[in-house]
C-alpha positions in Angstrom: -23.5 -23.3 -34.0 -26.6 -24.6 -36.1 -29.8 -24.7 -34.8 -31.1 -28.1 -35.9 -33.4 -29.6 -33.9 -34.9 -33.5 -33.5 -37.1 -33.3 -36.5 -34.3 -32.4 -38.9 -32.1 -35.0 -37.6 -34.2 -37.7 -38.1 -34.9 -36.4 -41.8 -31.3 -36.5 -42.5 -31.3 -39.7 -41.0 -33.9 -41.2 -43.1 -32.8 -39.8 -46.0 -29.1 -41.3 -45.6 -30.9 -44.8 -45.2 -32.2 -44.3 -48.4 -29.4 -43.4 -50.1 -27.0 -45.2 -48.9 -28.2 -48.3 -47.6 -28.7 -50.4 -44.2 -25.4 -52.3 -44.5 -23.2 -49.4 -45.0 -24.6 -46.8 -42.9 -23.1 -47.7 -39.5 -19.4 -47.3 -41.1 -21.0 -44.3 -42.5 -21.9 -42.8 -39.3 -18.7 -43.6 -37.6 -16.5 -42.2 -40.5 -18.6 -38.9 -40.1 -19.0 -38.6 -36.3 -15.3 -39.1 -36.3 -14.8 -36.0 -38.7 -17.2 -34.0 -36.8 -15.1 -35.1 -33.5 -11.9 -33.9 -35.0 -13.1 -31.0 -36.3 -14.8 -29.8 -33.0 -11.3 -30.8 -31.6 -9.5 -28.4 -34.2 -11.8 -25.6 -33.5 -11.6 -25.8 -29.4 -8.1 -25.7 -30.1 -8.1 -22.7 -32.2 -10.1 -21.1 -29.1 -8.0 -21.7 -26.9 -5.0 -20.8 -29.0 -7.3 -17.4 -29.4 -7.5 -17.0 -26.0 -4.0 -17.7 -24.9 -3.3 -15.1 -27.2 -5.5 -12.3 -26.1 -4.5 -13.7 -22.2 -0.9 -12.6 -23.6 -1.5 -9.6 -25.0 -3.4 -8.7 -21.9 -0.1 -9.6 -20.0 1.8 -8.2 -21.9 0.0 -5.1 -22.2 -0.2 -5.3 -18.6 3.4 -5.3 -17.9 4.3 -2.8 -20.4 1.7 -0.1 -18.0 3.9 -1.6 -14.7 7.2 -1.1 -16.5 6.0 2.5 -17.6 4.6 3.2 -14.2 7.8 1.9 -12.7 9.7 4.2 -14.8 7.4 7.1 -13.6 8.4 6.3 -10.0 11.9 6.0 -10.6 11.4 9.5 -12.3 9.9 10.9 -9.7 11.8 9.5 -6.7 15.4 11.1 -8.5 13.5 14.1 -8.9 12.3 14.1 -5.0 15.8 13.1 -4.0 17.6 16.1 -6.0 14.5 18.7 -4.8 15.7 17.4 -1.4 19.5 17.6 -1.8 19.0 21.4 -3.6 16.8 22.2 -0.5 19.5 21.0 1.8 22.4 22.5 0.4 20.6 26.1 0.4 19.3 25.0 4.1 23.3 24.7 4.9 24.4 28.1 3.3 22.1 30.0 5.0 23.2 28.5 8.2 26.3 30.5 9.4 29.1 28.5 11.3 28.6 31.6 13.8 25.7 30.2 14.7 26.9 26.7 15.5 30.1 28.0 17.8 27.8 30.0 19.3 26.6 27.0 21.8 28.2 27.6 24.9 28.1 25.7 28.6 25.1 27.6 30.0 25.3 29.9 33.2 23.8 28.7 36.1 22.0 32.5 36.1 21.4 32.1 32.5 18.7 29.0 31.6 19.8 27.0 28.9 19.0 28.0 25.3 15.5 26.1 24.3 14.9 25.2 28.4 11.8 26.9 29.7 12.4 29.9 31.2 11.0 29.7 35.2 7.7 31.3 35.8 8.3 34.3 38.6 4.5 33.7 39.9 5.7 30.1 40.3 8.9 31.0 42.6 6.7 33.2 44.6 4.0 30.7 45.1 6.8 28.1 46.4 8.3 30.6 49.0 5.0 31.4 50.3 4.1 27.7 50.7 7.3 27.1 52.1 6.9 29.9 55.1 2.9 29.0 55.9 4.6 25.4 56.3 7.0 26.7 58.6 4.9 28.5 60.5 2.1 25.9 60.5 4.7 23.1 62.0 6.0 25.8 64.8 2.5 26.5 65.8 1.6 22.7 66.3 4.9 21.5 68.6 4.1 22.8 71.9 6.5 24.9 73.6 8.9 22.3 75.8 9.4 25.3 78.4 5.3 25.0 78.5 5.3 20.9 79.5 7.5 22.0 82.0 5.5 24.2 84.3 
């Protein structure tokens, strides 16, 4: 706060000696330090009344953003939540009921509607593996009327 130094306290010192005498000055002293003591008290307290101020404001400053960015959320989210409902309702007129009786037991000729339809290469490949297996196994049992002579 002020910027006195050793030098100037011992002046002041000195000169309150002078003035008012070595019988009074210790009463003196302790009447003044406990001023100055009280008065540092009173202005720590007003800074930290300052600051519990500002720490308030801050709060409340604070919460009045959350509040407004809750608000914006709410806003959005009903907004989102009719976009949706519009989009479903226009989803569920251009759907025809047609359509949805349409779903029938499938044939056993006809695959199922969204099955994968069989591959013909696929059926071909499985018949011709089938035969060279059958003809491989009837080439490697020997002939029972061959054992026999």
């Amino acid at each position: 706060m002020f910027d006195i130094g050793f030098w100037e306290l011992s002046l002041i010192g000195i000169v309150a000696l002078l003035v008012i005498g070595p019988e009074r000055l210790p009463a003196v002293a302790r009447t003044v330090g406990k001023y100055v003591g009280k008065a540092n008290r009173f202005i720590s307290n007003i800074k930290e009344d300052i600051n519990k101020e500002l720490k308030d404001e801050d709060l409340k400053r604070i919460l009045a953003e959350q509040q407004k960015l809750a608000e914006e959320y709410k806003n959005a989210a009903s907004a989102m939540n009719s976009a949706v409902a519009s989009e479903t309702e226009s989803l569920r007129e251009t759907v025809q009921m047609d359509d949805l009786l349409e779903i029938q037991e499938p044939d056993e000729n006809k695959p199922a509607k969204g099955s994968p339809k069989p591959r013909d290469n696929e059926n071909h490949s499985d018949k011709q593996t089938e035969s060279a297996h059958s003809t491989a196994s009837s080439e490697s049992t020997p002939d029972k009327t061959s054992k026999a002579s």
